[in-house]
N, CA, C and O atoms as a GROMACS GRO file, in nm:
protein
  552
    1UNK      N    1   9.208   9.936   9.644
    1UNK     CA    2   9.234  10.020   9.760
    1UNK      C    3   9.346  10.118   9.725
    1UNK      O    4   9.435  10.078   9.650
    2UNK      N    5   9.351  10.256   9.776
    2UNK     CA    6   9.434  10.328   9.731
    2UNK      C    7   9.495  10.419   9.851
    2UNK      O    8   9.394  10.455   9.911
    3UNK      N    9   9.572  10.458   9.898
    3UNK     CA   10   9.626  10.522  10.008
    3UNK      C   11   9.564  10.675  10.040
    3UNK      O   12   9.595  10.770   9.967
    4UNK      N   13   9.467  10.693  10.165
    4UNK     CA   14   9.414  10.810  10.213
    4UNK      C   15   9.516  10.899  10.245
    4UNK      O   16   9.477  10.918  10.360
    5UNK      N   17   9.613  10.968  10.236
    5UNK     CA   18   9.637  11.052  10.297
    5UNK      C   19   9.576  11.214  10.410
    5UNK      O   20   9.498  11.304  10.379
    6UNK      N   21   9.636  11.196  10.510
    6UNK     CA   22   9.599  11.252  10.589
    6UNK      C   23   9.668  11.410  10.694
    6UNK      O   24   9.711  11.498  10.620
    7UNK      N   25   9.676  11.433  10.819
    7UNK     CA   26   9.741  11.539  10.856
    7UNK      C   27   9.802  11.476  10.946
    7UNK      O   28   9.822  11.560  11.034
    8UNK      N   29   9.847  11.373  10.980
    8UNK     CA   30   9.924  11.286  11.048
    8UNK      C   31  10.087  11.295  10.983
    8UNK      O   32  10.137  11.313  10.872
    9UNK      N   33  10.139  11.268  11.132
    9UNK     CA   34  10.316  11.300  11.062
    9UNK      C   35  10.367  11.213  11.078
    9UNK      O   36  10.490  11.207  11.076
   10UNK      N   37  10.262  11.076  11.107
   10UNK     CA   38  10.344  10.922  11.063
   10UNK      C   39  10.318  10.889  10.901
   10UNK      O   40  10.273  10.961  10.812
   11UNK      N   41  10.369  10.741  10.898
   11UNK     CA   42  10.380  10.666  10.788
   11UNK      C   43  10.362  10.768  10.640
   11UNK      O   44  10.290  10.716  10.555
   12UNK      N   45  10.404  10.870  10.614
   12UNK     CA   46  10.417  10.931  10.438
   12UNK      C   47  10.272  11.004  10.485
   12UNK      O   48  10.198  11.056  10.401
   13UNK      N   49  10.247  11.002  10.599
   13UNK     CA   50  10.110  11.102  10.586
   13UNK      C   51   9.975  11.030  10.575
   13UNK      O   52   9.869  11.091  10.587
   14UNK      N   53   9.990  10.834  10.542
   14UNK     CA   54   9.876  10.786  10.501
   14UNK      C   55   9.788  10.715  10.614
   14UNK      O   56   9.847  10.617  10.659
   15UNK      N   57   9.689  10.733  10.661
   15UNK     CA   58   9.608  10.758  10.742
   15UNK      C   59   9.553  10.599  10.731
   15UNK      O   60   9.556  10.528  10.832
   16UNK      N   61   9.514  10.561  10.635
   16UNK     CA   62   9.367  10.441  10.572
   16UNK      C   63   9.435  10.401  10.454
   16UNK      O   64   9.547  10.440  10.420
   17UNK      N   65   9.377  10.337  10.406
   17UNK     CA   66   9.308  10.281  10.261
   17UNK      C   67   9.224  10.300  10.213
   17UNK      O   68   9.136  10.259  10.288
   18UNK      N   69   9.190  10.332  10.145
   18UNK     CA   70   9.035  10.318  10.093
   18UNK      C   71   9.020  10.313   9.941
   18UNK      O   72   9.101  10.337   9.851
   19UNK      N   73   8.863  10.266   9.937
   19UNK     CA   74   8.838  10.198   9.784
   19UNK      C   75   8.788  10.364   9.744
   19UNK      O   76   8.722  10.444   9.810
   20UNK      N   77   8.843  10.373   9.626
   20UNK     CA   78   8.831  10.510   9.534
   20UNK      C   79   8.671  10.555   9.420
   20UNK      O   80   8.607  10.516   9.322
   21UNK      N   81   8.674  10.639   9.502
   21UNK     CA   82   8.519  10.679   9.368
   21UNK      C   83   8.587  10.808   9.304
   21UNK      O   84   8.608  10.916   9.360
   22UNK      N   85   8.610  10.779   9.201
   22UNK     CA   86   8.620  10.942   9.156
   22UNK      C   87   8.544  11.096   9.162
   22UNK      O   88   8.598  11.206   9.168
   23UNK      N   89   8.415  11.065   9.157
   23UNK     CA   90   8.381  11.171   9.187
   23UNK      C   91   8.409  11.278   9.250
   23UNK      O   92   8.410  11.393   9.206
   24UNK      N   93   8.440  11.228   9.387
   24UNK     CA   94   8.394  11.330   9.485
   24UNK      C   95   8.548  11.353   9.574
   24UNK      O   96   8.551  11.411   9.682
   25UNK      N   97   8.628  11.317   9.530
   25UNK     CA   98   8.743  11.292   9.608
   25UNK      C   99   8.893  11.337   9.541
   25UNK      O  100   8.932  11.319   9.425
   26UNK      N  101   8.944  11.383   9.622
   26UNK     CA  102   9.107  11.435   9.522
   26UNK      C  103   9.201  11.337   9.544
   26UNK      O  104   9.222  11.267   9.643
   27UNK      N  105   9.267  11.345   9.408
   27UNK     CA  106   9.347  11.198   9.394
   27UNK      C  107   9.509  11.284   9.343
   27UNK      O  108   9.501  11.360   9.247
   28UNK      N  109   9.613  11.271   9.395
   28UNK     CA  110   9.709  11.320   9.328
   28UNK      C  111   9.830  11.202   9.329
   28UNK      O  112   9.806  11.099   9.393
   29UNK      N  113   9.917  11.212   9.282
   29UNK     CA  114  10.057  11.130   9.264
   29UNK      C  115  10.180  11.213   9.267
   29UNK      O  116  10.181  11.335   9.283
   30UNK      N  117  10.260  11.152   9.255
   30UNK     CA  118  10.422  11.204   9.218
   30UNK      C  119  10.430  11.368   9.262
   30UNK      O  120  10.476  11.452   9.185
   31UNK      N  121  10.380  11.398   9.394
   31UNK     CA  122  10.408  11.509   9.461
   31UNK      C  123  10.423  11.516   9.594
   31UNK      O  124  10.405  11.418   9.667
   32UNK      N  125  10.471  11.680   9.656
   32UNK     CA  126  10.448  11.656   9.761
   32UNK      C  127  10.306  11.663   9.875
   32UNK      O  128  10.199  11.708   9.835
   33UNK      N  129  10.318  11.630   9.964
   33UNK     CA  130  10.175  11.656  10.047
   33UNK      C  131  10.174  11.717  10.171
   33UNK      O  132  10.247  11.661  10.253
   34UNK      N  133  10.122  11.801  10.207
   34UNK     CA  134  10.183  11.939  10.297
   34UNK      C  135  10.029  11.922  10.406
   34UNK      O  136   9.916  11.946  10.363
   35UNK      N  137  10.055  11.884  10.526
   35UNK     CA  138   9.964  11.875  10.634
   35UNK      C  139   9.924  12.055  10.664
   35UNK      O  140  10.004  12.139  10.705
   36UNK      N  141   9.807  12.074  10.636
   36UNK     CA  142   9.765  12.220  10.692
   36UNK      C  143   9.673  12.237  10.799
   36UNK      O  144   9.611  12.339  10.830
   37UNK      N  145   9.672  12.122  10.854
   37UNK     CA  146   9.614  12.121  11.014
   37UNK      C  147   9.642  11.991  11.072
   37UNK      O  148   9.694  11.918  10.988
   38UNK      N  149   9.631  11.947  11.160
   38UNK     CA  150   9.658  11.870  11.284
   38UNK      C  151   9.828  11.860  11.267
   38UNK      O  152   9.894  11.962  11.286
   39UNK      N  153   9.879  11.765  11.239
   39UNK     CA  154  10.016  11.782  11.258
   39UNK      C  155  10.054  11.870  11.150
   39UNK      O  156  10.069  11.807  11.045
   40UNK      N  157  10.073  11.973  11.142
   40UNK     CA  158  10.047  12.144  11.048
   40UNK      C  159  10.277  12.108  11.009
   40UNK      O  160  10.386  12.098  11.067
   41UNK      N  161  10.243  12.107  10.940
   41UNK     CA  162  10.380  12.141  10.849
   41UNK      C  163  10.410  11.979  10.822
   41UNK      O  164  10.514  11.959  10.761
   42UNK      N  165  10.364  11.910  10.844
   42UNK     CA  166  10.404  11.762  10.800
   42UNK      C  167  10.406  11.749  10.617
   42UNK      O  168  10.309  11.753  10.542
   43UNK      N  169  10.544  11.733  10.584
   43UNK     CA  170  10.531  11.728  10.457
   43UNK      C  171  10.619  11.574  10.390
   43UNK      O  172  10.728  11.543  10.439
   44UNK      N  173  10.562  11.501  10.290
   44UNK     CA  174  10.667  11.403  10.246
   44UNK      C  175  10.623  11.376  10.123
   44UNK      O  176  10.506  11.400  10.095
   45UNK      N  177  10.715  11.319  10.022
   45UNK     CA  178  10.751  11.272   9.940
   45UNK      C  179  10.638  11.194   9.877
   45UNK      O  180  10.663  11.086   9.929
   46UNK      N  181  10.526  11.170   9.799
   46UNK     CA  182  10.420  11.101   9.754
   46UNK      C  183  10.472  11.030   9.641
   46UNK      O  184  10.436  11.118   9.562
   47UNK      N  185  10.524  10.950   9.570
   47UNK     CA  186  10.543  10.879   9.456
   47UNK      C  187  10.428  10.841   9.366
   47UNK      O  188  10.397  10.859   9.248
   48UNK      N  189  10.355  10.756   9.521
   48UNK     CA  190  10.219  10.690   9.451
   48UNK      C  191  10.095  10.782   9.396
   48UNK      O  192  10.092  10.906   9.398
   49UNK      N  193   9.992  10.694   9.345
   49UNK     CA  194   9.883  10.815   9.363
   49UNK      C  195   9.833  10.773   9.476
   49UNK      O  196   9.863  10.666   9.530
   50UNK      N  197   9.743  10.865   9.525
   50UNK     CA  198   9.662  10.889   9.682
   50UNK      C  199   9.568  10.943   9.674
   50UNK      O  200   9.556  10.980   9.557
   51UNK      N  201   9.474  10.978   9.742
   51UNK     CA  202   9.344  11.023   9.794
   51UNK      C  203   9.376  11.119   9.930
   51UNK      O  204   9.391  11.075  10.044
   52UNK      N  205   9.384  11.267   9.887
   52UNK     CA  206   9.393  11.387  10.005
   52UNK      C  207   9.284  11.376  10.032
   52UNK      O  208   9.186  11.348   9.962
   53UNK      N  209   9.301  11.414  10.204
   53UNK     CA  210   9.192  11.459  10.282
   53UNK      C  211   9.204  11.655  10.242
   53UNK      O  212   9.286  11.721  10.177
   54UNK      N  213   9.099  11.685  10.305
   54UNK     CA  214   9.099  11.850  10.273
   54UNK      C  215   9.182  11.931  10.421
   54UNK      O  216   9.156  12.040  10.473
   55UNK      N  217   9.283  11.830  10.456
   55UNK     CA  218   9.403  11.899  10.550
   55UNK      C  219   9.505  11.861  10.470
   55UNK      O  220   9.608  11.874  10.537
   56UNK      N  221   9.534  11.814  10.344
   56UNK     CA  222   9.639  11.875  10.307
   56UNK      C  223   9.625  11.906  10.169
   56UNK      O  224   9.546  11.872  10.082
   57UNK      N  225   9.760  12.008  10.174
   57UNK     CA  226   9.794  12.056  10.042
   57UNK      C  227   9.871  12.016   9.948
   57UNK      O  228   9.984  12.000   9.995
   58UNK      N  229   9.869  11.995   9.850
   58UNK     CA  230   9.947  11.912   9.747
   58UNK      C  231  10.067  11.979   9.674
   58UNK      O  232  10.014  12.077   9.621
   59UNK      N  233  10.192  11.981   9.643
   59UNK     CA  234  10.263  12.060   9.572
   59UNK      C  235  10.334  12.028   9.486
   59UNK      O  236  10.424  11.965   9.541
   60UNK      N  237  10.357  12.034   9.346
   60UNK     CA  238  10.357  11.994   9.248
   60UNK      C  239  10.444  12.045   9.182
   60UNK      O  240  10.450  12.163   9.215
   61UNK      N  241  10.536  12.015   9.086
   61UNK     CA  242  10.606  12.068   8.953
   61UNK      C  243  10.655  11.948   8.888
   61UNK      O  244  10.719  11.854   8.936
   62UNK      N  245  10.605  11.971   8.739
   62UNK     CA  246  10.583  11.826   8.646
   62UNK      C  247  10.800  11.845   8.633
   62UNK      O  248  10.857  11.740   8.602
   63UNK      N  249  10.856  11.924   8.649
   63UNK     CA  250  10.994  11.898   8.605
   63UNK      C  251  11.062  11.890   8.711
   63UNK      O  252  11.162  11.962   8.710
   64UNK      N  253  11.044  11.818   8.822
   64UNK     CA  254  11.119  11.802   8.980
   64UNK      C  255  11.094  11.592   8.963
   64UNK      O  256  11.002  11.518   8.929
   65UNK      N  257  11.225  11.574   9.006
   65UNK     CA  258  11.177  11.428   8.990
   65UNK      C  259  11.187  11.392   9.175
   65UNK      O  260  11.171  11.485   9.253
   66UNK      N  261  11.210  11.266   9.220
   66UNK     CA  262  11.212  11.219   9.350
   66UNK      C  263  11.302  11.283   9.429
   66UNK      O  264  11.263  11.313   9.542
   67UNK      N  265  11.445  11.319   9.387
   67UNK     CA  266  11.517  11.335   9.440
   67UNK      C  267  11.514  11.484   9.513
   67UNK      O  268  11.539  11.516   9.630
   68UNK      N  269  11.466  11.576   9.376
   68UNK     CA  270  11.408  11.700   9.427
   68UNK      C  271  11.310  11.721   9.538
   68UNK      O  272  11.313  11.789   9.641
   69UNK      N  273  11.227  11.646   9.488
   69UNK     CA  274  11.065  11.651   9.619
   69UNK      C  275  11.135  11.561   9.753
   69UNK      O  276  11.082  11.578   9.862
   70UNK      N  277  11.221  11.492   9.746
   70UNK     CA  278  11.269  11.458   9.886
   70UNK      C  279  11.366  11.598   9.954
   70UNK      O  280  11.367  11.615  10.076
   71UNK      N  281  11.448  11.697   9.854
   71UNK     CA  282  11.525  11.767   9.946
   71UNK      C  283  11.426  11.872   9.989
   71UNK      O  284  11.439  11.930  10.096
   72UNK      N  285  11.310  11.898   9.890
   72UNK     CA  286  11.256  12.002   9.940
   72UNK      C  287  11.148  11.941  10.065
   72UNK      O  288  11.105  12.012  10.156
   73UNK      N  289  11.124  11.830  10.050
   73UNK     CA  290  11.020  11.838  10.185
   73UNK      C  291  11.091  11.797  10.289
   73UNK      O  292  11.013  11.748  10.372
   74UNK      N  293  11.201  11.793  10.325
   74UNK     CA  294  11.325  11.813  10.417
   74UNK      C  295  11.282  11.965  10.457
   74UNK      O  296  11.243  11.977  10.573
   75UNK      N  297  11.283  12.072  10.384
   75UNK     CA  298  11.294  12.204  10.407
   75UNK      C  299  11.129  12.227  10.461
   75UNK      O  300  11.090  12.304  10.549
   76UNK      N  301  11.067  12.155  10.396
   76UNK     CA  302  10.912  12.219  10.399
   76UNK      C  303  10.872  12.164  10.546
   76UNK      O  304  10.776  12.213  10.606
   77UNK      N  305  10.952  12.060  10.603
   77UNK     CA  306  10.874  11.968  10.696
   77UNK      C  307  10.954  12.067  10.839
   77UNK      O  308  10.948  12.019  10.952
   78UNK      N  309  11.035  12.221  10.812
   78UNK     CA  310  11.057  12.304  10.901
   78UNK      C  311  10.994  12.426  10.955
   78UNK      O  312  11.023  12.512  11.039
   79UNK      N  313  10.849  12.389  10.836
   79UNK     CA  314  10.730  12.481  10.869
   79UNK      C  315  10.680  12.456  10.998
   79UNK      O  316  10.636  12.548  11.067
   80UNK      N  317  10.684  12.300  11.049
   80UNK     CA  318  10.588  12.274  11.133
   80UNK      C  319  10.645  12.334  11.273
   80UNK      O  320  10.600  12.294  11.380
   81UNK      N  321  10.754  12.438  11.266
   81UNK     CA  322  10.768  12.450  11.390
   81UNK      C  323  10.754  12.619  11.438
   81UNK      O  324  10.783  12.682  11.540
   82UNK      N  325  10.669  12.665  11.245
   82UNK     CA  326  10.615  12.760  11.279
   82UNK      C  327  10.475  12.776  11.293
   82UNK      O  328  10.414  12.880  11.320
   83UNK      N  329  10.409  12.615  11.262
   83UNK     CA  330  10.310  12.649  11.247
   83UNK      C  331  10.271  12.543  11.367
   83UNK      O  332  10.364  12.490  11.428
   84UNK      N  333  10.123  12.507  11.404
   84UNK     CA  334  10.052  12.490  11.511
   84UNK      C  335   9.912  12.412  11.473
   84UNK      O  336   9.871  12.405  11.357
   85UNK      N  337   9.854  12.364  11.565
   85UNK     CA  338   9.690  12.316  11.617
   85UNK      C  339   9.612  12.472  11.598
   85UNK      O  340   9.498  12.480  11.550
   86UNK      N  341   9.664  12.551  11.628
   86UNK     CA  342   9.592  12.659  11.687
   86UNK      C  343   9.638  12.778  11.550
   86UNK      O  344   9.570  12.878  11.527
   87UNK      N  345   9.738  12.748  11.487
   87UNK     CA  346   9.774  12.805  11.442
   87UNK      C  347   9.805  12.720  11.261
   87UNK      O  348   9.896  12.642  11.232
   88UNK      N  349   9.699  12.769  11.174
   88UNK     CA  350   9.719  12.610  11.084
   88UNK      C  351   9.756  12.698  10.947
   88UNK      O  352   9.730  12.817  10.930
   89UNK      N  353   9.817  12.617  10.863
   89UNK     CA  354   9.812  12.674  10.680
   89UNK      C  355   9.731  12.666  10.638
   89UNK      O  356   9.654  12.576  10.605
   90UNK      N  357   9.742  12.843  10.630
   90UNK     CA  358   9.627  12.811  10.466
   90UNK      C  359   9.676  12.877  10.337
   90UNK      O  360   9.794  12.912  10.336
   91UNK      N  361   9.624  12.893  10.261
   91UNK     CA  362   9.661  12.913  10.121
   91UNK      C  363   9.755  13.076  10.121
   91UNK      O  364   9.870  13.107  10.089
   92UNK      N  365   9.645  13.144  10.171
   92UNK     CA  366   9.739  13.274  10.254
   92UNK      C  367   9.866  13.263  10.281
   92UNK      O  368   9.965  13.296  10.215
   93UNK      N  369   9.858  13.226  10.360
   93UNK     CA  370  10.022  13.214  10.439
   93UNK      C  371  10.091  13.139  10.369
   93UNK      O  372  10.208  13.177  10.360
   94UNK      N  373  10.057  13.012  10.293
   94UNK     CA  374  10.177  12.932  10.234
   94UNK      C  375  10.227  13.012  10.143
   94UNK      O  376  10.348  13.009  10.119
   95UNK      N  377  10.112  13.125  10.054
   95UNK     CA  378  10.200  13.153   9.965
   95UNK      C  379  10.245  13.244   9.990
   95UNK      O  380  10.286  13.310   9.894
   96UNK      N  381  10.262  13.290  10.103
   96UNK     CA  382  10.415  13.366  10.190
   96UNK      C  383  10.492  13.307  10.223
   96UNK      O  384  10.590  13.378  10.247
   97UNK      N  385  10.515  13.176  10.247
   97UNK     CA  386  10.613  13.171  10.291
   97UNK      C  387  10.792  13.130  10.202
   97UNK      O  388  10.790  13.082  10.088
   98UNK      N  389  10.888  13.150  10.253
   98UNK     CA  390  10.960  13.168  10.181
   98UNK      C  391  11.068  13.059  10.239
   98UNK      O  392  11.078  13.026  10.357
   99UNK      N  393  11.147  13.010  10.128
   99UNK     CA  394  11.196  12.896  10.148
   99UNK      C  395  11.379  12.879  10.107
   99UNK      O  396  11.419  12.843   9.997
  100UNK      N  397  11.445  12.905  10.190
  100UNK     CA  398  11.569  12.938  10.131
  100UNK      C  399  11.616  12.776  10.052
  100UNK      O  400  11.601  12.669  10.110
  101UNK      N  401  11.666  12.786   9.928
  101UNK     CA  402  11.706  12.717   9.826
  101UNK      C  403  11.806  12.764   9.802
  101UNK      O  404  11.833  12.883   9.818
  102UNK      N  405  11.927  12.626   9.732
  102UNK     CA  406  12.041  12.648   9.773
  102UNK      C  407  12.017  12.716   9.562
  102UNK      O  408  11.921  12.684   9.492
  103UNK      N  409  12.138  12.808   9.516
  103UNK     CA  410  12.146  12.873   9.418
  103UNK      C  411  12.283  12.827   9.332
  103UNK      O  412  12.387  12.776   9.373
  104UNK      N  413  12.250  12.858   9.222
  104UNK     CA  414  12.363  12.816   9.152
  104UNK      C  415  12.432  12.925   9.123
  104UNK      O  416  12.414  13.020   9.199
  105UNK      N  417  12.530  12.944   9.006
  105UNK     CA  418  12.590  13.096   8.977
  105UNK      C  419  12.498  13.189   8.907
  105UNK      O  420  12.526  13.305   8.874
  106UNK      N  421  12.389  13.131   8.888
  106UNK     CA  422  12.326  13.280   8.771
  106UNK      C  423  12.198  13.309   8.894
  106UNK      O  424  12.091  13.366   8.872
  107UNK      N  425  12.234  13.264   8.996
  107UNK     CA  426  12.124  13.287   9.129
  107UNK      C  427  11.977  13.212   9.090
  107UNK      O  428  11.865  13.252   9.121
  108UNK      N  429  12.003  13.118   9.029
  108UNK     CA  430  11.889  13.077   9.036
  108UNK      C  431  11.869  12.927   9.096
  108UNK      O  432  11.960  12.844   9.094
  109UNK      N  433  11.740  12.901   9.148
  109UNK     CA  434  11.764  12.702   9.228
  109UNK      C  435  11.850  12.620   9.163
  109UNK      O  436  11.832  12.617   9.042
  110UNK      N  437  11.964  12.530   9.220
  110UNK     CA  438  12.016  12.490   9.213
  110UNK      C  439  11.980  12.365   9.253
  110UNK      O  440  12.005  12.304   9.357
  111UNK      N  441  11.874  12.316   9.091
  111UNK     CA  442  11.819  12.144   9.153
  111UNK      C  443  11.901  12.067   9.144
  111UNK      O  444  11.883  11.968   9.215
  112UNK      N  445  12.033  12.068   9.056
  112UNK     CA  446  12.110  11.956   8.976
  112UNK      C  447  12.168  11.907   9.136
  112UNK      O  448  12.190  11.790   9.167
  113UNK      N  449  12.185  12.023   9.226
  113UNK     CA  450  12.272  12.011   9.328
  113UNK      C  451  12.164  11.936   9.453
  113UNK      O  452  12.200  11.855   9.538
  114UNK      N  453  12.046  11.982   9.437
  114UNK     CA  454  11.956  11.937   9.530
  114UNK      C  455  11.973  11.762   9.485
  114UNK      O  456  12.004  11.677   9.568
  115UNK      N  457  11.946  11.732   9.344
  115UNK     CA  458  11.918  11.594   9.320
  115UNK      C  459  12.029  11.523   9.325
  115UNK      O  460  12.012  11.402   9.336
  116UNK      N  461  12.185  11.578   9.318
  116UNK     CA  462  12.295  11.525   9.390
  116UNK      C  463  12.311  11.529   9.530
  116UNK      O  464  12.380  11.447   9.592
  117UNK      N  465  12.261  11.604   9.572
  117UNK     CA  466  12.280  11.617   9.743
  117UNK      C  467  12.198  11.467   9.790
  117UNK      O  468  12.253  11.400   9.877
  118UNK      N  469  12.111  11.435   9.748
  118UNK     CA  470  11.978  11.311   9.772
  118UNK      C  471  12.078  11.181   9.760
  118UNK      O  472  12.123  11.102   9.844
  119UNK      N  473  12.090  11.193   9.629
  119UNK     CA  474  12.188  11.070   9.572
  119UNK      C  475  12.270  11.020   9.662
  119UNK      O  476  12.275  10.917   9.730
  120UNK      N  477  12.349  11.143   9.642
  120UNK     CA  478  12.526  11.087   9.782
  120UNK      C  479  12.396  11.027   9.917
  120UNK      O  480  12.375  10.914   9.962
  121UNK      N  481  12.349  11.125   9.939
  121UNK     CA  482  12.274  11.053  10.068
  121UNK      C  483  12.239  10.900  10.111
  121UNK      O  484  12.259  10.839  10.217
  122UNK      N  485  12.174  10.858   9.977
  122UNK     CA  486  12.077  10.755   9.908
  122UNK      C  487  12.241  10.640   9.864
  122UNK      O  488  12.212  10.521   9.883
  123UNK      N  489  12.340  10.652   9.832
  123UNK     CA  490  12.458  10.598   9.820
  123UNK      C  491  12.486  10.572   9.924
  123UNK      O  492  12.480  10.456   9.963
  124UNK      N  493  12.517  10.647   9.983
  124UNK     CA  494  12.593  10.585  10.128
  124UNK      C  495  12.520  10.559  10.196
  124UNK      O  496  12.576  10.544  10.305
  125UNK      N  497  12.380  10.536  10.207
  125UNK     CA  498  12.271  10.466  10.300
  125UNK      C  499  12.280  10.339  10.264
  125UNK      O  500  12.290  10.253  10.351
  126UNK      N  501  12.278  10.304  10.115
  126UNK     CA  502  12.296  10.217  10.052
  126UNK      C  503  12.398  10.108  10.121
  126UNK      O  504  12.388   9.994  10.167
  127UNK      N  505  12.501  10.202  10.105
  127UNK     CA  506  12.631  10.119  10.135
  127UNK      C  507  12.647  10.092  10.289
  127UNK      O  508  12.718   9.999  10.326
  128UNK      N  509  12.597  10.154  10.358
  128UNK     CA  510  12.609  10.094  10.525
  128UNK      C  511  12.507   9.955  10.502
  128UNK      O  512  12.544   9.838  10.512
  129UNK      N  513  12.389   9.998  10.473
  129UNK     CA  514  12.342   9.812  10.487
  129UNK      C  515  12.413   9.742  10.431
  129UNK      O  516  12.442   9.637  10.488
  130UNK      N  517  12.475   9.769  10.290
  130UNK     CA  518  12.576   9.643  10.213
  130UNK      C  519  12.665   9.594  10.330
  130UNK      O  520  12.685   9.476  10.360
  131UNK      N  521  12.722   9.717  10.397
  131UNK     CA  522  12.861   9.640  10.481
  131UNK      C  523  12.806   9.651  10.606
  131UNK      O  524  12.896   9.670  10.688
  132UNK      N  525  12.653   9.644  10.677
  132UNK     CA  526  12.612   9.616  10.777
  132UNK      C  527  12.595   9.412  10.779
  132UNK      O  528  12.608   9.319  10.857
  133UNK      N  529  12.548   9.446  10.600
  133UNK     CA  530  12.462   9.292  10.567
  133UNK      C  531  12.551   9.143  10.550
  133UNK      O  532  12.532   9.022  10.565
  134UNK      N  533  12.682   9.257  10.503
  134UNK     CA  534  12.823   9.150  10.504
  134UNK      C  535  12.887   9.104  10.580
  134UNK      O  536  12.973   9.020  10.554
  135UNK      N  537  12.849   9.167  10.740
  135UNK     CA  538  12.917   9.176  10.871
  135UNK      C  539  12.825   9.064  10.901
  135UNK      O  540  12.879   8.964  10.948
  136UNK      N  541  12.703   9.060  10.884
  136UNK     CA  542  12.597   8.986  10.948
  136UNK      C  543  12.661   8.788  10.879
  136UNK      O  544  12.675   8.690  10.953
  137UNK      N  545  12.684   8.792  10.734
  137UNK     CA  546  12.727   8.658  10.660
  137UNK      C  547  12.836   8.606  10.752
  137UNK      O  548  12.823   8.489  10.787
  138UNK      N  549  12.947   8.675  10.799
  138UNK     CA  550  13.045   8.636  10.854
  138UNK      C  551  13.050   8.586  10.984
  138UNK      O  552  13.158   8.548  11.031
   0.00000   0.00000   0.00000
């Protein structure tokens, strides 16, 4: 069984399960997954591999690791409040749209900072359950 993803803006986007045929079906991993109709801008973080439905779009770069694809679908998941039911992505428009990224000094993306920005996040999330979990022993 392998995770359906879908245009839903619960659970990572995954809709089902289902048993995999290769043929006929798109299978991606370690990207993001971008809802382009029903819940239209729903975007998250994919680690696993999955099985897209043909409402979403997949987005990819082999040199972005987790930390990256989590800050950016933070940013991407602010489409959905331009986009709509009535009003959905398509290939057109996404590749208009424009995505402010934070820059380093030679003006160019500044991932080192994106994949530290995650971290500290991912640290101190960390550390409230430690000293939520230590409060709980006592």
């Amino acid at each position: 069984m392998i995770p359906y993803v879908s245009s839903t803006s619960l659970n990572n986007g995954i809709d089902n399960f289902i048993s995999y045929e290769k043929s006929s079906m798109r299978k991606f991993n370690n990207c993001l997954s971008l809802a382009n109709s029903g819940s239209v801008g729903s975007t998250f973080y994919e680690p696993f591999s999955f099985v897209a439905s043909d409402h979403i779009t997949h987005l990819k770069n082999k040199s972005f690791n987790q930390n990256t694809y989590l800050f950016l679908a933070s940013l991407c998941n602010r489409l959905s409040k331009k986009y709509n039911f009535n009003r959905e992505i398509n290939d057109t428009r996404i590749s208009r749209e424009k995505i402010m990224l934070p820059v380093n000094s030679d003006g160019e993306p500044d991932y080192k900072f994106m994949e530290d920005y995650i971290s500290n996040i991912t640290y101190n999330k960390y550390n409230d359950y430690i000293t939520y979990a230590k409060s709980q022993i006592c």
